[in-house]
C-alpha positions in Angstrom: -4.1 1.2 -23.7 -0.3 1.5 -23.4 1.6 2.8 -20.4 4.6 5.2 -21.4 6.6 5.3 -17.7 9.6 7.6 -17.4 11.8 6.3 -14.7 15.6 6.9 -16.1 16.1 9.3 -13.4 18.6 8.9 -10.1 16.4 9.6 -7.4 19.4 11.8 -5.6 16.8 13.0 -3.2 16.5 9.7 -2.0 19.7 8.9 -1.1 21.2 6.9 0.4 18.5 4.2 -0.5 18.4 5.1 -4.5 22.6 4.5 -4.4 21.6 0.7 -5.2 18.0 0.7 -6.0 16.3 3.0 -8.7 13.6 5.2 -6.8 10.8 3.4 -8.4 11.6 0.1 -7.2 11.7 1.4 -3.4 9.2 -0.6 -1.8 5.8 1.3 0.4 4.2 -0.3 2.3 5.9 -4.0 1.1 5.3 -3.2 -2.7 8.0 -0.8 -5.0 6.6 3.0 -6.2 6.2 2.0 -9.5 4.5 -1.2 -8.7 1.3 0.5 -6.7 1.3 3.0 -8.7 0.5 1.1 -11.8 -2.1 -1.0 -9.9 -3.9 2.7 -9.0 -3.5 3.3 -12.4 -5.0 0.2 -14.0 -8.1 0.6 -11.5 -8.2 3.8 -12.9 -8.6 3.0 -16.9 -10.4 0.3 -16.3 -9.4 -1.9 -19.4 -6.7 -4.0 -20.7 -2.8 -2.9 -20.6 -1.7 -4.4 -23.7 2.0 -2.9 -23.4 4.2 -1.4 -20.3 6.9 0.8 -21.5 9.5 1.2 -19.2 12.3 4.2 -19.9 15.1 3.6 -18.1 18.5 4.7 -17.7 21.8 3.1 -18.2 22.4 -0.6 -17.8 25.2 0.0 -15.4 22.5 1.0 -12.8 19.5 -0.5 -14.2 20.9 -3.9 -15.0 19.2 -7.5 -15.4 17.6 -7.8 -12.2 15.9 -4.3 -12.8 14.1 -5.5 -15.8 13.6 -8.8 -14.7 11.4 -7.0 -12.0 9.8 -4.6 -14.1 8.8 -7.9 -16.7 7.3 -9.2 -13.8 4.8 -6.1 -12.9 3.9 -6.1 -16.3 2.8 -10.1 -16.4 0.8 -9.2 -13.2 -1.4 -7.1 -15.1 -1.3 -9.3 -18.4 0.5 -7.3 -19.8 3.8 -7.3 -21.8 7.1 -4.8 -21.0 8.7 -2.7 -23.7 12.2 -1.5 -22.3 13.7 1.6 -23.9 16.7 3.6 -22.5 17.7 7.5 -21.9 21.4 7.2 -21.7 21.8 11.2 -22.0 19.6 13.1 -18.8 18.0 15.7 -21.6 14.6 16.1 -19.5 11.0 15.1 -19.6 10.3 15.1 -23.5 13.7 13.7 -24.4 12.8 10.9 -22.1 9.4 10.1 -23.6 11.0 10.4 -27.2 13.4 7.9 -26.3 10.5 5.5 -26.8 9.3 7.2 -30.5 8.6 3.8 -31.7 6.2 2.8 -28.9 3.9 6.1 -29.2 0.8 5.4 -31.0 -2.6 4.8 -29.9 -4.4 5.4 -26.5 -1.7 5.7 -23.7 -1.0 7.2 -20.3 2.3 8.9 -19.4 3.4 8.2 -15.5 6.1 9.3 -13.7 6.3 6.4 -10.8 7.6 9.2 -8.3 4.4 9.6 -6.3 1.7 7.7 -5.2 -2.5 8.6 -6.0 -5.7 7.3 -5.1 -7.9 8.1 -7.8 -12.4 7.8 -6.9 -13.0 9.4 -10.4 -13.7 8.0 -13.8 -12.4 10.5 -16.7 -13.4 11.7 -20.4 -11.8 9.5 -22.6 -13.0 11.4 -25.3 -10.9 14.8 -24.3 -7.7 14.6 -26.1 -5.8 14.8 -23.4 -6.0 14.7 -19.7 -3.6 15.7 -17.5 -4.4 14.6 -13.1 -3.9 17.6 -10.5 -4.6 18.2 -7.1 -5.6 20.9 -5.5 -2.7 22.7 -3.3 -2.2 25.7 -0.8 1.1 26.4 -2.6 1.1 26.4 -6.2 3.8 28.9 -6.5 6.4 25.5 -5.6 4.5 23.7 -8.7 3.5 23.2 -12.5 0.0 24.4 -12.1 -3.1 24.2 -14.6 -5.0 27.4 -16.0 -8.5 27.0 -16.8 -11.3 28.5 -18.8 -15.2 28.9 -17.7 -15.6 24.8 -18.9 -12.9 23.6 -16.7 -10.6 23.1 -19.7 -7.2 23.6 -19.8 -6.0 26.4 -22.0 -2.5 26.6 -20.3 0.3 24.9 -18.2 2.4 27.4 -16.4 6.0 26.5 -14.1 5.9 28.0 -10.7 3.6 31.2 -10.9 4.6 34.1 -8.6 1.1 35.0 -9.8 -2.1 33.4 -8.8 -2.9 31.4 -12.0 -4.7 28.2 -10.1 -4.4 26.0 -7.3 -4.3 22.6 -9.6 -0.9 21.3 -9.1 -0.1 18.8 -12.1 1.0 15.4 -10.7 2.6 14.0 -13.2 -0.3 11.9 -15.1 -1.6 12.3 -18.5 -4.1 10.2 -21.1 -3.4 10.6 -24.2 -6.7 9.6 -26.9 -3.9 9.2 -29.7 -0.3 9.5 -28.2 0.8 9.7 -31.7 -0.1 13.7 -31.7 2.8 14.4 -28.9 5.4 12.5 -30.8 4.7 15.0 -33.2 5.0 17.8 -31.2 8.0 16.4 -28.8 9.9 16.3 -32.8 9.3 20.4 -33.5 10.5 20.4 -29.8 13.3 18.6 -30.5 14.5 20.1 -34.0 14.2 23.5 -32.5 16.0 23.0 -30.0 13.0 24.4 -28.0 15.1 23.4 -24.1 14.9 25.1 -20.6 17.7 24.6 -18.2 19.4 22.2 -20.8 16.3 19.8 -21.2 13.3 19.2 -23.6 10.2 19.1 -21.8 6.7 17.6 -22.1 5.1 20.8 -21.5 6.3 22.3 -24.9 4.8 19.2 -27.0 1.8 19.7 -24.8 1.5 23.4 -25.4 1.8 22.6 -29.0 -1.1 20.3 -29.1 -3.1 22.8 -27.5 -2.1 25.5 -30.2 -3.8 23.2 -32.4 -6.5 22.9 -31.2 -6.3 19.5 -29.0 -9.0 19.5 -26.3 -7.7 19.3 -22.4 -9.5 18.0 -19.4 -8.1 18.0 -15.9 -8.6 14.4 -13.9 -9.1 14.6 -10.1 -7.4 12.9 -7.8 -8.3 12.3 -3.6 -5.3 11.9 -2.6 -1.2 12.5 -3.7 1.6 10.9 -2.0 5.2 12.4 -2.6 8.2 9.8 -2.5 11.0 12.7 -3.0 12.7 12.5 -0.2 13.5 10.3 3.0 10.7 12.4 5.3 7.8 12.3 2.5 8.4 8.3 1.7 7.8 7.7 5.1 5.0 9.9 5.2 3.7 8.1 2.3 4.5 4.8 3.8 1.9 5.7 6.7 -0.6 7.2 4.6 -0.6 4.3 2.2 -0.8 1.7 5.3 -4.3 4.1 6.0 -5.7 3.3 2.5 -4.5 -0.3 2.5 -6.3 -0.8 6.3 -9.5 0.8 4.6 -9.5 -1.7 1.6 -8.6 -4.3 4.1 -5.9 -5.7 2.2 -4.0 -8.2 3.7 -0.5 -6.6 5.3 0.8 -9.3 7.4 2.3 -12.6 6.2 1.1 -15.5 7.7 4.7 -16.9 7.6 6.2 -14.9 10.2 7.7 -15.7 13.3 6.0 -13.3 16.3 7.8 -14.2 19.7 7.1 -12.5 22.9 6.2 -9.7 20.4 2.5 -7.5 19.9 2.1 -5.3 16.3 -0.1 -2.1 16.3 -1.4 -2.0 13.7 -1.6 -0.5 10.1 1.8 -2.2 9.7 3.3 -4.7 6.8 5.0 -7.4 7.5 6.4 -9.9 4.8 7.2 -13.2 4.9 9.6 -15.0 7.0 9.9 -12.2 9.3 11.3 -12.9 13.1 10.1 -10.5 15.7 11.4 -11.2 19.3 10.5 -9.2 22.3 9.2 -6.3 20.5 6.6 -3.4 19.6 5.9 -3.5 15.5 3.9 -0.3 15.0 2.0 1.8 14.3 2.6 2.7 10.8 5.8 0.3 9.8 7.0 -2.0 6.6 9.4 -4.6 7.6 10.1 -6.4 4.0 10.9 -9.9 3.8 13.7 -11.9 6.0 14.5 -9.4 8.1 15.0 -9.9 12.2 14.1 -7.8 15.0 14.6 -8.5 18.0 14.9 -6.3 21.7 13.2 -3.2 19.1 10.1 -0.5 19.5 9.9 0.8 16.0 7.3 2.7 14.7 6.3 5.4 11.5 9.4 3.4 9.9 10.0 1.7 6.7 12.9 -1.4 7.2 14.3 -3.0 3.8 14.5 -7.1 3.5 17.2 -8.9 5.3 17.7 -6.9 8.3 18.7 -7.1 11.2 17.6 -4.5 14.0 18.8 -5.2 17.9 17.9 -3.7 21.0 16.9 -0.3 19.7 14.3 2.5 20.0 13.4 4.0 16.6 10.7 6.0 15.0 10.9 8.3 11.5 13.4 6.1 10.6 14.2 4.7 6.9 16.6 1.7 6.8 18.1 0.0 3.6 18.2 -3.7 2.8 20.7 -6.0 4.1 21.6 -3.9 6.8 22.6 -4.5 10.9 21.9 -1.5 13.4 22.3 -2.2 17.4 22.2 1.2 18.5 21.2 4.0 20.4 19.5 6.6 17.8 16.4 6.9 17.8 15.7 9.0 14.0 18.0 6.8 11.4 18.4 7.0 7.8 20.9 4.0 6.4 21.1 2.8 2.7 21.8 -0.7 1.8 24.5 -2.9 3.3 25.0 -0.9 6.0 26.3 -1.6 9.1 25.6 0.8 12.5 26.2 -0.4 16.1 
């Protein structure tokens, strides 16, 4: 099994946080987007990742230390990272294309912008299966159409008609990714583009015009990292599920003075918390100092330093200093707000 991951993208929604760090490396709940999402994922298939390929952007903004961290998630899982790069921002199938030598054989396409938990095994056989979850507006989505088997006979953009309520997610298995490199070419040669890009829904269309066989897979639960509101909302609901698998969130090497956490919360290592409330529902990443500070529902980058301040909702970058009097804050890295 091969993972094809699509991650050239800017993540402008997030700023200021995606300025310095590509969205999929923001870190929930102490580990980066991409990271839990391919440990979801490889619960999910159940068998050997034999390659990770990565589709990046341009080396300007996803340099050395980038890789180097995505070669490390893939040797996590055994595994061994393939980096390709999307220099031009031509959409979804261009993206995918971009790594034409890599598509062959079993593979799932992910698009590390969300977070799922996933209870259900799928049918390997079908051709190809795309994950949705049920929502109470699929006008604002790509939803599925289905016939009296539960197959999918059609993928449509934003309906202003019902069609379904089976938002796709952004997951698909492919039994022999080789077939949507095919189709992804006639996309491409015809110039086959909607607001300027080549999408993966026109090489999937294609495979279903000939006959390819598509199956929906089920998710419990879909976490949305678009924005500053829905990553911390993600953060908390991801604390939830890592409470419920009792995962260990708090470092042992951390320095708790005069200080109580409510927990779900993760706290990494060498952490110093002095005369404060942690919690509930906050990720304090490595080295970072607070001191004089109620946080809560927050998510606070490594090496930081937060002083005698009230905050909840709040996202704050790494390497930053805040000693103020806000109490809702959204800083990127190396910031500095007193």
């Amino acid at each position: 099994m091969k993972l094809i991951i699509p991650m050239a993208g800017r993540g402008s929604r997030l700023r200021p946080h995606t300025l310095t760090t590509p969205k999929p490396l923001i870190s929930i709940a102490g580990k980066p987007i991409v990271a839990r999402l391919i440990n979801d994922v490889a619960k999910l298939i159940n068998e050997p990742i034999e390659e990770m390929v990565f589709i990046v952007g341009s080396p300007l903004f996803f340099g050395k230390d980038v890789i180097n961290k995505l070669e490390k998630i893939a040797k996590s899982h055994n595994s061994k990272a393939r980096i390709y790069r999307q220099l031009n921002p031509l959409g979804t199938g261009h993206a995918i294309m971009c790594a034409e030598e890599s598509l062959k054989g079993k593979a799932l396409v992910i698009y590390p912008d969300t977070l799922i938990r996933a209870n259900e095994s799928f049918d390997k056989n079908a051709d190809v299966v795309i994950w949705t979850k049920q929502v109470d507006n699929p006008e604002a989505y790509g939803v599925v159409k289905l016939n009296a088997n539960e197959e999918i006979i059609d993928l449509i953009e934003k309906p202003s008609d019902f069609v379904s309520d089976f938002a796709v997610i952004g997951i698909y298995y492919f039994k022999e990714i080789a077939h949507l490199k095919e189709q992804l070419k006639i996309v491409i040669k015809n110039n086959t583009m909607h607001s300027g890009e080549f999408q993966i829904n026109d090489g999937l269309l294609g495979m279903m015009e000939n006959g390819s066989l598509f199956k929906v897979g089920k998710i419990s639960a879909w976490l949305d990292c678009g924005n500053v509101n829905s990553t911390i909302s993600s953060n908390k609901e991801m604390l939830n599920f890592l409470l419920e698998d009792k995962e260990g969130l708090i470092s042992d090497n951390i320095n708790l003075i005069n200080s109580k956490v409510i927990e779900p919360c993760y706290i990494s290592s060498n952490v110093v918390i002095a005369n404060s409330t942690i919690g509930p529902y906050v990720s304090i990443n490595s080295d970072s100092k607070i001191s004089n500070v109620v946080i809560s529902n927050s998510i606070v980058g490594e090496n930081t330093i937060l002083s005698n301040a009230k905050i909840k909702n709040s996202m704050i970058g790494n390497n930053c200093k805040y000693d103020g009097q806000h109490t809702e804050i959204n800083i990127g890295d190396f910031s500095e707000l007193t």
